[in-house]
C-alpha positions as CSV (number, residue, x, y, z in Angstrom):
1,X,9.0,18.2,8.9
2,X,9.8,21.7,10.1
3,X,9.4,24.9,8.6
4,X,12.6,25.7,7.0
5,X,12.1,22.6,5.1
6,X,8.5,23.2,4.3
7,X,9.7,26.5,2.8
8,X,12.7,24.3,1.0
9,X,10.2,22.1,-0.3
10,X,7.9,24.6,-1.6
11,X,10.2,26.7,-3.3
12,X,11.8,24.1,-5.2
13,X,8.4,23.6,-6.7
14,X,7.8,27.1,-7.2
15,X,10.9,27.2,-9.2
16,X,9.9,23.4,-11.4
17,X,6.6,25.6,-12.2
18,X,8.3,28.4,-13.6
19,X,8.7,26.9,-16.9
20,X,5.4,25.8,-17.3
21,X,4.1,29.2,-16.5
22,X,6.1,30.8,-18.6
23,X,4.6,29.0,-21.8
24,X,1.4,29.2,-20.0
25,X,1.2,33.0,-19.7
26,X,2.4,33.5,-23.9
27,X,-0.1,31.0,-24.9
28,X,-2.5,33.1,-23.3
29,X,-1.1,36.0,-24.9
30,X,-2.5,34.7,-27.9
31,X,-0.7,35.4,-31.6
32,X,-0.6,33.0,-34.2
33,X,-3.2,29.7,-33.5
34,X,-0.3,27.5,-34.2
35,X,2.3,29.2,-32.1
36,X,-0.5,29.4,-29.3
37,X,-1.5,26.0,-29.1
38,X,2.7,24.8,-29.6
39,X,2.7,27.0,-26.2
40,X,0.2,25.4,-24.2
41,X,1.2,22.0,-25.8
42,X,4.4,22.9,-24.1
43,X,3.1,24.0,-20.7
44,X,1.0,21.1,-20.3
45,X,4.0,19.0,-20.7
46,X,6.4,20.9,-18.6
47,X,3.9,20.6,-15.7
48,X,5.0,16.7,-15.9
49,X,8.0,18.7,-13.5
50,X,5.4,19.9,-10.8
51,X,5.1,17.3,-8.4
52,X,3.3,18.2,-5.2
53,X,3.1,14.8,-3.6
54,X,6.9,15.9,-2.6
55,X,6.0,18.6,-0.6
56,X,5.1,16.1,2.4
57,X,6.4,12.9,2.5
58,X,3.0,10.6,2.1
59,X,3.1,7.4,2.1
60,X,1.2,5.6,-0.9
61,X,-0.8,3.6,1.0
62,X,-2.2,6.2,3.6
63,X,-3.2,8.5,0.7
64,X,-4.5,6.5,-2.2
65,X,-6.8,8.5,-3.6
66,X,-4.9,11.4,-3.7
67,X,-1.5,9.4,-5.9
68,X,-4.2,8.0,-8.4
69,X,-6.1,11.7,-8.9
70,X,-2.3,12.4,-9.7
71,X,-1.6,9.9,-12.0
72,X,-5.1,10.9,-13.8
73,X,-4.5,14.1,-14.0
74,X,-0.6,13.5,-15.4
75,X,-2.2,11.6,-18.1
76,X,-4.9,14.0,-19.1
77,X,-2.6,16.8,-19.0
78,X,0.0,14.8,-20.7
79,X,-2.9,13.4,-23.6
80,X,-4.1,17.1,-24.4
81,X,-0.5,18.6,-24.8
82,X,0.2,16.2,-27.4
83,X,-3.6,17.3,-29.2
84,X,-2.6,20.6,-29.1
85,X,0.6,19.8,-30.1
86,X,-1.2,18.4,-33.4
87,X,-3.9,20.9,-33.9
88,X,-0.3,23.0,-33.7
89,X,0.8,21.1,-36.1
90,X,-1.7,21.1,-38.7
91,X,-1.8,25.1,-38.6
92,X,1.9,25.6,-38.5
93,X,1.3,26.7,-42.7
94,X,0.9,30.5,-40.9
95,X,4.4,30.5,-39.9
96,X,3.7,31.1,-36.2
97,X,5.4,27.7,-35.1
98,X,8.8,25.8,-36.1
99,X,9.3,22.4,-36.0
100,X,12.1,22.3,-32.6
101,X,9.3,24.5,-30.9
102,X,6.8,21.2,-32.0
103,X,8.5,18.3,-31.5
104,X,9.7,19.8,-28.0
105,X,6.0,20.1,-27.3
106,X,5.3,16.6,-28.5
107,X,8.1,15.2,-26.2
108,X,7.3,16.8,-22.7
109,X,3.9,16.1,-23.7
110,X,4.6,12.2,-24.3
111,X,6.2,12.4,-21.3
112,X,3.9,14.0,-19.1
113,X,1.2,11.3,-20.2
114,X,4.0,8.4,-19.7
115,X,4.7,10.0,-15.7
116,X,1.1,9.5,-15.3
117,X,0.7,5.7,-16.4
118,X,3.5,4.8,-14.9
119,X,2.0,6.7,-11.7
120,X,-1.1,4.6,-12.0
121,X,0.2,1.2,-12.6
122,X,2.6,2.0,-9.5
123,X,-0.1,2.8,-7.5
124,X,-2.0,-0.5,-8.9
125,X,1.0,-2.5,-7.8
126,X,0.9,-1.2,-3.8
127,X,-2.4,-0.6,-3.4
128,X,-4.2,-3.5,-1.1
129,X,-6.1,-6.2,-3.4
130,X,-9.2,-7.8,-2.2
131,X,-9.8,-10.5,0.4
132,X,-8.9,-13.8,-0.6
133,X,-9.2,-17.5,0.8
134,X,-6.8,-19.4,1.4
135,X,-7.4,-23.2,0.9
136,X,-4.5,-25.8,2.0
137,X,-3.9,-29.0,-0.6
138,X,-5.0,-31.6,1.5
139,X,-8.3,-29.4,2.4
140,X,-8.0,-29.9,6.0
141,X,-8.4,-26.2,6.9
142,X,-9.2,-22.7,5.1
143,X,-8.5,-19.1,6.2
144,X,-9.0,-15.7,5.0
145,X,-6.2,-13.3,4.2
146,X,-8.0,-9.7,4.4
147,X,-7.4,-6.9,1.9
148,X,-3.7,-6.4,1.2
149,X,-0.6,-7.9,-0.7
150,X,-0.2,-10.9,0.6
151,X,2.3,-14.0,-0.9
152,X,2.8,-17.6,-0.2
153,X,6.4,-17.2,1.0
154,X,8.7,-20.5,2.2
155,X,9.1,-20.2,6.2
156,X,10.9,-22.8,8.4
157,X,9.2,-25.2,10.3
158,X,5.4,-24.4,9.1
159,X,2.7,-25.7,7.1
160,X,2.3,-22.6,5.2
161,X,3.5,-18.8,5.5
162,X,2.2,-15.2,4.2
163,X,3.6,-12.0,4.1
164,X,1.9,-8.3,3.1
165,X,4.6,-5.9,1.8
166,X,2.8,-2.7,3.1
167,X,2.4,-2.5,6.0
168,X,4.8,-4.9,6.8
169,X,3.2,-8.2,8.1
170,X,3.7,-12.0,8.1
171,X,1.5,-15.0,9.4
172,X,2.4,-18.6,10.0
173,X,0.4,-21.5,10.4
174,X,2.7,-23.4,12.2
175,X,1.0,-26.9,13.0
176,X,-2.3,-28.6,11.9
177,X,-3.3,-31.7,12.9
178,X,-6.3,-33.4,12.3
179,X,-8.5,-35.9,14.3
180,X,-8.4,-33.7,17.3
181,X,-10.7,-33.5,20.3
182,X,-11.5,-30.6,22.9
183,X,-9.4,-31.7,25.0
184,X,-6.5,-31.7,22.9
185,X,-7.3,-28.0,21.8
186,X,-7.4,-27.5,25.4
187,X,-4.1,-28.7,26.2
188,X,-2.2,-26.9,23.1
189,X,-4.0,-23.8,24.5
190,X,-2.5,-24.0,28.0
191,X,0.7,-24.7,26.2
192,X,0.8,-21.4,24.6
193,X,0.1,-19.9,28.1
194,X,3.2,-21.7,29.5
195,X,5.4,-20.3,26.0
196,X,4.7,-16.9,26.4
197,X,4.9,-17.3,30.3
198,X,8.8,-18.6,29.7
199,X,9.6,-15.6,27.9
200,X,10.3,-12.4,30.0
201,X,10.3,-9.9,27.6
202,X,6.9,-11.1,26.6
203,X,5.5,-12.2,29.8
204,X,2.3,-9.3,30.9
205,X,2.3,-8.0,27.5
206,X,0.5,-9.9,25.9
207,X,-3.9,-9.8,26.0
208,X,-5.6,-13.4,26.2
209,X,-8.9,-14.4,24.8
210,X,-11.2,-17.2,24.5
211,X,-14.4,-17.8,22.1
212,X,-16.1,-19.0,19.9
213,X,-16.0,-18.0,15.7
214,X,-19.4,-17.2,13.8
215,X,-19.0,-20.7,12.6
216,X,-18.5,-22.6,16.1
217,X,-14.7,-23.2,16.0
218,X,-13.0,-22.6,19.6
219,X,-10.3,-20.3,19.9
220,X,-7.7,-19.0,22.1
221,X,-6.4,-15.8,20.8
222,X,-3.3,-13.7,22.3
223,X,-2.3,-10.1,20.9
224,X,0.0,-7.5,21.8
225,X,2.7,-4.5,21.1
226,X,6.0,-5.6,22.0
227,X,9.6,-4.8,20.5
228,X,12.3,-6.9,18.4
229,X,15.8,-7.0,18.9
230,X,16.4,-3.4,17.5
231,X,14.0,-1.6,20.1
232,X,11.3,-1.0,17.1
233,X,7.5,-2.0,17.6
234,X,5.9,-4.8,17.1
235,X,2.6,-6.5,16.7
236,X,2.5,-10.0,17.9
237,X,-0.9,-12.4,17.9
238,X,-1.0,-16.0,18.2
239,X,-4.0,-18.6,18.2
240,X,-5.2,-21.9,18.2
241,X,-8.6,-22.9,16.9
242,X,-10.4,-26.4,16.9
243,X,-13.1,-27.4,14.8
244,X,-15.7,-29.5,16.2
245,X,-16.9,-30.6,13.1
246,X,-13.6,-31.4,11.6
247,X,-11.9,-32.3,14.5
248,X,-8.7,-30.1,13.0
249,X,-6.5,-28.1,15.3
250,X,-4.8,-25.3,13.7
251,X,-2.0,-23.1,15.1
252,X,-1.0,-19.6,13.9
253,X,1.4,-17.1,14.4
254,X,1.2,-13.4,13.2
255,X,4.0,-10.1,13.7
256,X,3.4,-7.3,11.7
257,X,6.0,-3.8,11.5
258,X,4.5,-0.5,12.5
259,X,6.5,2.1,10.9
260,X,4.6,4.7,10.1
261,X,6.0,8.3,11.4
262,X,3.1,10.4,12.0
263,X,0.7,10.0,14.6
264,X,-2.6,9.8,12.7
265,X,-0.6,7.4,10.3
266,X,0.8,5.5,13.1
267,X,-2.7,4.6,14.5
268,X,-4.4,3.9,11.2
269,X,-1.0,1.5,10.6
270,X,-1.8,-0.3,14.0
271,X,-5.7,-0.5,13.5
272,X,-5.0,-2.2,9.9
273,X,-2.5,-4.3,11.3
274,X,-4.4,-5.7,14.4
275,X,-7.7,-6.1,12.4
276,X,-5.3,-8.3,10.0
277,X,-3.6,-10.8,12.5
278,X,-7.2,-10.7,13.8
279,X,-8.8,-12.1,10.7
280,X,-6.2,-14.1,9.7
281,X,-6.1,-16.1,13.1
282,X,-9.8,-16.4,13.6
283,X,-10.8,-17.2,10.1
284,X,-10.1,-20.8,10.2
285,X,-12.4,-23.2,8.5
């Protein structure tokens, strides 16, 4: 964002203010209580207008903390305009206060309080949830699917699919089979070598790495950044891991959508999606 629409920004807020300071400053002019109190009422409300999340475009899910303080504070504001709005109300017998002058307070006021729930149960409904486990229906394998948004979604030629709305992410267990032995994981393993091998664009791009998980389970884990058909980034991570115990094989895809403009953002984006593909393809049980 560049200065001239900074200054843009910030004087359309200036100007939403204005009405809100206006009632502000003759309720603290003082006068009648219930003419008072009918002001601030109405300043409270009015502030419902002020918004200065829209001064930089942030993103809910870098800046959590700040859209729910928000919400809070819309609703507080919003609760004690309609109070005074009341106490207004009960003391309009000294004639300081008609009844438009009330019910407009009692309105922006309700509204304010409404902004800031509906704020709150916004932020609720992007916000990342808890980790969760992930249990198939014929128990042959478990995996974790770390703190986010993620849904069963139906995906072609797969056991089971996920995707997280924010950032944008999807993982694919793509085969299982059970009654496996090393050297079956090892062959499935060289076959992903020869995959990505065939494919130029990937070919080089992509990191390789063998282990073990805390529970003994062999892996063979690939990540990378690459780009899809439109030129945008791309985070791709693909493994297989065996159970010894078990004796299931289990193969898993992962791509998940950087798009995050800023740098800082950017590389928080990447971190939270590479820890993600990371978790999701070496959590098998």
């Amino acid at each position: 964002m560049d200065i001239t629409e900074l200054g843009i920004r910030l004087g359309m807020q200036i100007l939403l203010a204005m009405p809100a300071c206006y009632f502000l400053a003759r309720a603290l002019q003082g006068g009648l209580p219930s003419r008072r109190r009918a002001n601030l009422a109405l300043a409270f409300g009015l502030a419902a207008l002020v918004m200065p999340e829209k001064l930089f475009p942030l993103p809910l899910a870098e800046y959590p903390t700040l859209f729910i303080a928000l919400g809070i504070a819309r609703v507080v504001l919003g609760i004690a305009g309609l109070v005074l709005a009341a106490l207004a109300m009960a003391r309009r017998g000294d004639g300081g206060v008609g009844s438009p002058r009330l019910l407009a307070a009692t309105m922006v006021s309700m509204l304010h309080a409404m902004l800031g729930i509906a704020a709150l149960l916004y932020a609720d409904t992007e916000l990342p949830g808890p980790p969760r486990v992930y249990a198939s229906p014929g128990g042959a394998f478990e995996l974790t699917l770390p703190a986010g948004r993620w849904k069963e979604v139906v995906a072609p030629k797969c056991v089971v699919a996920f995707s997280n709305k924010q950032p944008e992410m999807f993982a694919k267990v793509r085969t299982v089979a059970r009654e496996q032995t090393a050297s079956d994981f090892e062959a499935l393993a060289q076959l992903m070598i020869e995959r990505i091998d065939s494919l130029p664009r990937l070919r080089g791009k992509f990191d390789m790495e063998d282990g073990k998980t805390p529970s003994g389970n062999s892996y063979r884990y690939f990540s990378g950044l690459d780009q899809n058909q439109e030129g945008k980034p791309i985070y791709g991570a693909y493994s297989v891991v065996w159970s010894p115990r078990t004796g299931v094989l289990v193969e898993i895809s992962f791509e998940g959508l950087p798009q995050t403009l800023s740098a800082a953002g950017k590389a928080a984006e990447l971190e939270t999606i590479e820890q993600a593909a990371r978790t999701i393809c070496l959590s098998v049980e």
